[in-house]
C-alpha positions as CSV (number, residue, x, y, z in Angstrom):
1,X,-15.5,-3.3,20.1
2,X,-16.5,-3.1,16.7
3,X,-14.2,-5.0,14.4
4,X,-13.3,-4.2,10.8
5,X,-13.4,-6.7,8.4
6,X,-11.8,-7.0,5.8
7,X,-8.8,-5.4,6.9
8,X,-4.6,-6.4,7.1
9,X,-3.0,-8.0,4.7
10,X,-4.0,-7.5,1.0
11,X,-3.1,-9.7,-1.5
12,X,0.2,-7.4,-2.4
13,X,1.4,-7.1,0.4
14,X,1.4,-11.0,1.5
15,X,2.9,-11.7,-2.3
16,X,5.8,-9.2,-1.0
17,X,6.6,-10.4,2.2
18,X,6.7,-14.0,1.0
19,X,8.9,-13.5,-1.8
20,X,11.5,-12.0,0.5
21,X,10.9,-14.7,3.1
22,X,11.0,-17.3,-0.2
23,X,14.7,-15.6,-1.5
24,X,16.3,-16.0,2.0
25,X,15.4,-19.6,1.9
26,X,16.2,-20.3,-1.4
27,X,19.5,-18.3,-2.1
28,X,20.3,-17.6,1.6
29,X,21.2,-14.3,4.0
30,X,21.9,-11.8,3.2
31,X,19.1,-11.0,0.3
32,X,18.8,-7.5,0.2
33,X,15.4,-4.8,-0.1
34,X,15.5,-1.9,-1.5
35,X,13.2,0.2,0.8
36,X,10.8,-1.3,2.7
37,X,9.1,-4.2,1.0
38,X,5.8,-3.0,2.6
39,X,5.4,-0.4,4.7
40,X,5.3,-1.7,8.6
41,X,7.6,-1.8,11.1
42,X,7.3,-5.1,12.4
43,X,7.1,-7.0,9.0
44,X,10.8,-4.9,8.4
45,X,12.0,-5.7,11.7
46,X,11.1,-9.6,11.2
47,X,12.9,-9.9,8.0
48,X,15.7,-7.9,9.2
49,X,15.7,-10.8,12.1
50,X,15.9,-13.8,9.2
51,X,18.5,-12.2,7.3
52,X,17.0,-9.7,4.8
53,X,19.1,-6.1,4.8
54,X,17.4,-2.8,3.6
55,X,18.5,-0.2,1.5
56,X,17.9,2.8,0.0
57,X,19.2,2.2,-3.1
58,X,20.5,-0.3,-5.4
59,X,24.1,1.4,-5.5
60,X,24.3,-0.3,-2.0
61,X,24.0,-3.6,-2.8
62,X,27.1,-5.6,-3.6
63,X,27.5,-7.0,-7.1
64,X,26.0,-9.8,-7.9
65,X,23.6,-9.6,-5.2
66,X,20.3,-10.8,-5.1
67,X,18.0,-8.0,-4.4
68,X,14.1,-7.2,-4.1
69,X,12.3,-4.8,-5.6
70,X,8.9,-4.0,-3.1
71,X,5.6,-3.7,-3.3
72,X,5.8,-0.2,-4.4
73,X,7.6,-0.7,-7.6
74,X,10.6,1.2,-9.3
75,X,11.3,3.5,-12.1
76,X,12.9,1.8,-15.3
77,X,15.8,3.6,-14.4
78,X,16.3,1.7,-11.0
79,X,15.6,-1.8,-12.9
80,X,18.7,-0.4,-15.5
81,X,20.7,0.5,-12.7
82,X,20.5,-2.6,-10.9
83,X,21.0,-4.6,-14.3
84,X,24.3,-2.5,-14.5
85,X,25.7,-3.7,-11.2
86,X,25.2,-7.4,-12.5
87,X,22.5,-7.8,-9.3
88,X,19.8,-10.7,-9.2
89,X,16.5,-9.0,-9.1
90,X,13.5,-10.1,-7.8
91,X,10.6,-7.6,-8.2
92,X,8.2,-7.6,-5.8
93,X,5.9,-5.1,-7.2
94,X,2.4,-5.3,-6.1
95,X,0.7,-6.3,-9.7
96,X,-1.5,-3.6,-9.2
97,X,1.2,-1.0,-9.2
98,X,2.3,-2.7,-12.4
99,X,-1.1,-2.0,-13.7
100,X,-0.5,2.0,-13.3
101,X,2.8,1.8,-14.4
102,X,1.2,0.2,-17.6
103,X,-1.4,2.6,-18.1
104,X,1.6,5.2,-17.7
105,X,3.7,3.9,-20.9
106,X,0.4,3.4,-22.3
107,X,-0.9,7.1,-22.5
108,X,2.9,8.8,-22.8
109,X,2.9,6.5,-25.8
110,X,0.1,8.5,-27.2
111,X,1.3,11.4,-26.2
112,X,-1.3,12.1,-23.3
113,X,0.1,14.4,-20.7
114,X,-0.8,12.1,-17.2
115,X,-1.6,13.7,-14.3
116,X,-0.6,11.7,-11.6
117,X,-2.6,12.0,-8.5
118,X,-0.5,11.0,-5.4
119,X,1.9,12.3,-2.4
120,X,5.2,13.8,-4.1
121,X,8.4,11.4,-2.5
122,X,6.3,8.2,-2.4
123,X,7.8,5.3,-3.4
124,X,5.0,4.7,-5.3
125,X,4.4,7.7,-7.3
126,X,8.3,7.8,-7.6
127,X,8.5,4.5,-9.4
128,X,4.9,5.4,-11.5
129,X,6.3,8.7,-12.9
130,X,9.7,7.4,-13.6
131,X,8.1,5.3,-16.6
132,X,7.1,8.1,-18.2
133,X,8.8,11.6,-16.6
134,X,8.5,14.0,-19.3
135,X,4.4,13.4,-19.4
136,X,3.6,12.9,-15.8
137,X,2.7,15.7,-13.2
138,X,2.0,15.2,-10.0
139,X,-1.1,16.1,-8.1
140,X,-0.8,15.9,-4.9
141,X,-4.2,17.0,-3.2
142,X,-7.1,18.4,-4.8
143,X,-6.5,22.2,-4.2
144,X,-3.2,21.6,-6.6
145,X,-5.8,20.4,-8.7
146,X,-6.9,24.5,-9.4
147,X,-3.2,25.6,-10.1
148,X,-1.7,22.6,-12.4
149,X,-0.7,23.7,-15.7
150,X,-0.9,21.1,-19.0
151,X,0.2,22.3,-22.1
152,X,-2.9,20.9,-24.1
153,X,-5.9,20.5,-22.4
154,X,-7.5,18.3,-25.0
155,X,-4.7,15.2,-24.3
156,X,-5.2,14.9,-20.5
157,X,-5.5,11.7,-18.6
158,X,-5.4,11.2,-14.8
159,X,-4.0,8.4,-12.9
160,X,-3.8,7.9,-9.4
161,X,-1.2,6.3,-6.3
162,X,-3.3,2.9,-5.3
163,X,-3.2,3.2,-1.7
164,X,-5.5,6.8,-1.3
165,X,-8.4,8.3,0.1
166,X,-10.9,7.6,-2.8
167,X,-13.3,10.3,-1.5
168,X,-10.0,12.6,-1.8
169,X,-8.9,11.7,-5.0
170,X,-12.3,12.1,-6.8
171,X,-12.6,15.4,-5.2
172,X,-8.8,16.5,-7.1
173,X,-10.4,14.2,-10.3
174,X,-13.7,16.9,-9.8
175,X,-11.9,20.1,-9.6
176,X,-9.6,19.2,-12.8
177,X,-12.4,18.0,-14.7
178,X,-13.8,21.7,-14.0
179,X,-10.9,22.8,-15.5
180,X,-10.2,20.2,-18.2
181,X,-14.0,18.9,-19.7
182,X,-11.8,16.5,-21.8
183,X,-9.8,14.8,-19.1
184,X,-9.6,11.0,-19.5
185,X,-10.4,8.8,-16.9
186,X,-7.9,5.0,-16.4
187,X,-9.5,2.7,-17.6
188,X,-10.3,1.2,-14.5
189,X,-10.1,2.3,-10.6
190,X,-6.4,2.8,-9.8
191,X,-7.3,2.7,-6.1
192,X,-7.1,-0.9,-5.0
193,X,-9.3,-3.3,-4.1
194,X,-7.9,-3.4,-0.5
195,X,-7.7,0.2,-0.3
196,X,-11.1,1.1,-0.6
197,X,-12.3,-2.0,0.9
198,X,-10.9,-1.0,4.0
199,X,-11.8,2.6,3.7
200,X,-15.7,1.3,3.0
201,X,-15.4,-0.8,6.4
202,X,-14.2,2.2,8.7
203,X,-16.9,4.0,7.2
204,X,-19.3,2.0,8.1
205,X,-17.9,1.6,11.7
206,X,-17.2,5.1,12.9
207,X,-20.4,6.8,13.1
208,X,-20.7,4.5,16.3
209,X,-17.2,5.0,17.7
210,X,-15.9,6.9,20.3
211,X,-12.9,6.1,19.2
212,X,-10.9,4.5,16.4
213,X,-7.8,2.9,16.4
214,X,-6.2,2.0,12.9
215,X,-2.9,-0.7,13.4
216,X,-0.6,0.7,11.0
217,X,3.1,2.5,10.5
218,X,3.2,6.0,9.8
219,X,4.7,6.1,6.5
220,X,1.6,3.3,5.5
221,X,-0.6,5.7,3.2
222,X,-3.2,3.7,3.6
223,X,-2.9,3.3,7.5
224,X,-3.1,7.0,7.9
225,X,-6.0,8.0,4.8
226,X,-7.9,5.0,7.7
227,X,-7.6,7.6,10.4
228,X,-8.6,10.6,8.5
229,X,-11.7,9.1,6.7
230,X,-12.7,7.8,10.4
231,X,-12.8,11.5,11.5
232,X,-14.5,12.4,8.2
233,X,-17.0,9.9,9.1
234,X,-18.1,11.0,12.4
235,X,-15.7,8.9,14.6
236,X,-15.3,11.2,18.0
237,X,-11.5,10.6,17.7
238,X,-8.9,8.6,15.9
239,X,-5.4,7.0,16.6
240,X,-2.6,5.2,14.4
241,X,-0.4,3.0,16.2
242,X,2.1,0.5,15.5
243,X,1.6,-1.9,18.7
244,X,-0.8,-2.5,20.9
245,X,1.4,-0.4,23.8
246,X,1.4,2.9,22.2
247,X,-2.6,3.0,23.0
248,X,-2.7,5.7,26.1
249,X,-5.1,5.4,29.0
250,X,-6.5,9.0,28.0
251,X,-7.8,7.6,24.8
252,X,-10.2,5.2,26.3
253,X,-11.4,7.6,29.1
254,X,-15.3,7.6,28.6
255,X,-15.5,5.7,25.9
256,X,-18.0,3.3,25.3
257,X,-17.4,2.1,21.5
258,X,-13.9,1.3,20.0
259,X,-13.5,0.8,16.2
260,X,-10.4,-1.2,15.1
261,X,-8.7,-2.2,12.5
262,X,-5.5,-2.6,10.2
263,X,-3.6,-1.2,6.9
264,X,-3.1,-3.4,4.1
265,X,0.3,-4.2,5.0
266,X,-0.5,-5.2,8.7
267,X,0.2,-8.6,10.1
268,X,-3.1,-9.8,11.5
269,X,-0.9,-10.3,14.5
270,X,-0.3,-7.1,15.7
271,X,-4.6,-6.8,15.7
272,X,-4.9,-9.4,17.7
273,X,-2.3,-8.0,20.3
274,X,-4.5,-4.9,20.7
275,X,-8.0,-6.7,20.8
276,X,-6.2,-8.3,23.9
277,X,-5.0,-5.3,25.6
278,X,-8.6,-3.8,25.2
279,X,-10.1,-6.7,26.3
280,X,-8.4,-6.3,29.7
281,X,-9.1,-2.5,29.6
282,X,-13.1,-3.3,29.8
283,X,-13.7,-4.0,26.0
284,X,-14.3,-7.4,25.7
285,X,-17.9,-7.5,23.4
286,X,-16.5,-7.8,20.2
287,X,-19.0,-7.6,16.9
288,X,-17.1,-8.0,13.8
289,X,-18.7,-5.7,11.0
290,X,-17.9,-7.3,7.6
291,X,-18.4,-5.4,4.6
292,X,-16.7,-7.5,1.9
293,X,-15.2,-10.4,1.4
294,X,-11.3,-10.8,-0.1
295,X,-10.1,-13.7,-1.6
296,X,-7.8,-12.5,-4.6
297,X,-4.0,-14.1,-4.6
298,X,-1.3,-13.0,-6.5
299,X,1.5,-15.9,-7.4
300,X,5.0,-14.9,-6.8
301,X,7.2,-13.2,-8.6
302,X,8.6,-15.2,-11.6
303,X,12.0,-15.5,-10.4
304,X,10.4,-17.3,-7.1
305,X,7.6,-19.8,-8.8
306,X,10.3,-22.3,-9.4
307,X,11.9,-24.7,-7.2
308,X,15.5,-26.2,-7.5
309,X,14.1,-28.9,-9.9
310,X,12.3,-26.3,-12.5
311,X,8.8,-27.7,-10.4
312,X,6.3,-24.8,-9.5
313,X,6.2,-24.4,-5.6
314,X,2.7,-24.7,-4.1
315,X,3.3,-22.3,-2.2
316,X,3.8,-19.4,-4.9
317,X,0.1,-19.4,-5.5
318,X,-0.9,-19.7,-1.5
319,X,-2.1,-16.9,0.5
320,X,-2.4,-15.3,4.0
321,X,-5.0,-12.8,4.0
322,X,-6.9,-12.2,6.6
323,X,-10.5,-10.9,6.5
């Protein structure tokens, strides 16, 4: 087996999950989520377990509430609406999200017209474009890239979802820049850390794979841009799955060389779960192939670094990332 490293966890994701595990100790069940604080199944199923409820949106929650905002981030109006129903929010918003949503008010404020590169329905994206709606487009691959209209091609600036492909999303920056020589670039990479870390580690590992299996929930953007770039990268084939038990027999038939690893918003758990199931299927020569290292921490969410006494918790600045 060849073992990615880094991969799991990112720093926004472990911020997220422990401010919602943080709120249910501090205030009680039920806190409520609007969506999914990070996209996995099992993380969502274990805070469902300890009292966190998920919702769609804020309209659900009773008055008064507390509720969390995830990783993702929201749209001003969503923050407004929740400040309407009198609810207690905690916002959970990955600070590099914040950063995009920044740069958003930043260039609508100067009139740029922002073309937003990133899958149309994301949370995301939804939240990103909501700061600044009448001077965001959305790109969402780079053959909409040849058909998007902007009404002056001198003010154009692209920004981009954190969590995709980056060989992708320079591709879509390429093709508008053949259309738009005066397209402005953010002023720095919108693709996370994380993100391309663990895209630059599956690269690295799937030339020499039979087969690659990426631990990660379908809705996980970054999960399923692993899979693809795998492929891309001359892995022979390449499987998302949740748990270890969705692996079939068929996969492993004649192969010699499994690649593994995780989305940023997998518990390092769920990896180990699968190393052991492959272990017992013949694959127990494991070689870790580090590409970086990861040691960035995010403290928690203002409304969290307190304790009851007006102290700062140790624990708001500590961290779980696994490399």
């Amino acid at each position: 087996m060849l073992l990615a490293a880094p991969r799991g966890y990112c720093a926004g994701v472990d911020r997220a999950v422990i401010a919602v595990e943080k709120a249910l100790e501090r205030y009680g069940a039920p806190v409520y989520v609007r969506k999914q604080i990070v996209h996995n199944i099992h993380v969502v199923t274990e805070l469902e377990a300890a009292g966190a409820i998920f919702v769609e949106e804020v309209d659900e929650v009773p008055q008064g509430a507390h509720v969390v905002f995830s990783a993702h981030g929201v749209s001003p109006a969503v923050v407004a609406e929740a400040a309407d129903r009198g609810l207690q929010a905690i916002d959970a918003t990955c600070p590099l999200v914040t950063k995009v949503h920044r740069e958003a008010v930043r260039f609508a404020r100067d009139d740029f017209e922002i073309l937003l590169i990133g899958h149309e329905g994301h949370e995301e994206v939804e939240g990103t474009a909501g700061e600044a709606p009448d001077h965001v487009t959305i790109v969402n691959n780079p053959d909409e890239a040849d058909t998007v209209v902007v009404k002056d091609p001198t003010k154009v600036v692209w920004l981009s979802q954190t969590t995709l492909s980056v060989d992708e999303t320079m591709e879509t920056v390429r093709r508008l820049r053949e259309r738009f020589p005066l397209l402005q670039d953010p002023p720095s990479d919108d693709i996370c850390y994380a993100t391309q870390n663990r895209q630059v580690a599956i690269k690295k590992i799937a030339p020499d794979a039979d087969l690659v299996i990426v631990v990660g929930s379908a809705n996980s953007s970054n999960s399923v841009r692993l899979v693809e770039v795998a492929l891309e990268y001359g892995a022979r084939a390449a499987y998302r799955v949740d748990y270890a038990h969705e692996v079939k027999q068929e996969w492993l038939d004649g192969v010699r060389t499994v690649g593994v690893t995780s989305g940023a918003s997998v518990p390092e758990v769920l990896v180990q779960e699968l190393l052991e199931d492959l272990a017992g299927a013949g694959f127990g020569d494991v070689e870790q192939v580090k590409t970086a290292e990861e040691d960035l921490q995010f403290s928690l969410p203002k409304e969290l670094r307190k304790d009851a006494n007006g102290q700062t918790d140790a624990r708001a600045l500590g961290g779980r990332l696994t490399s």
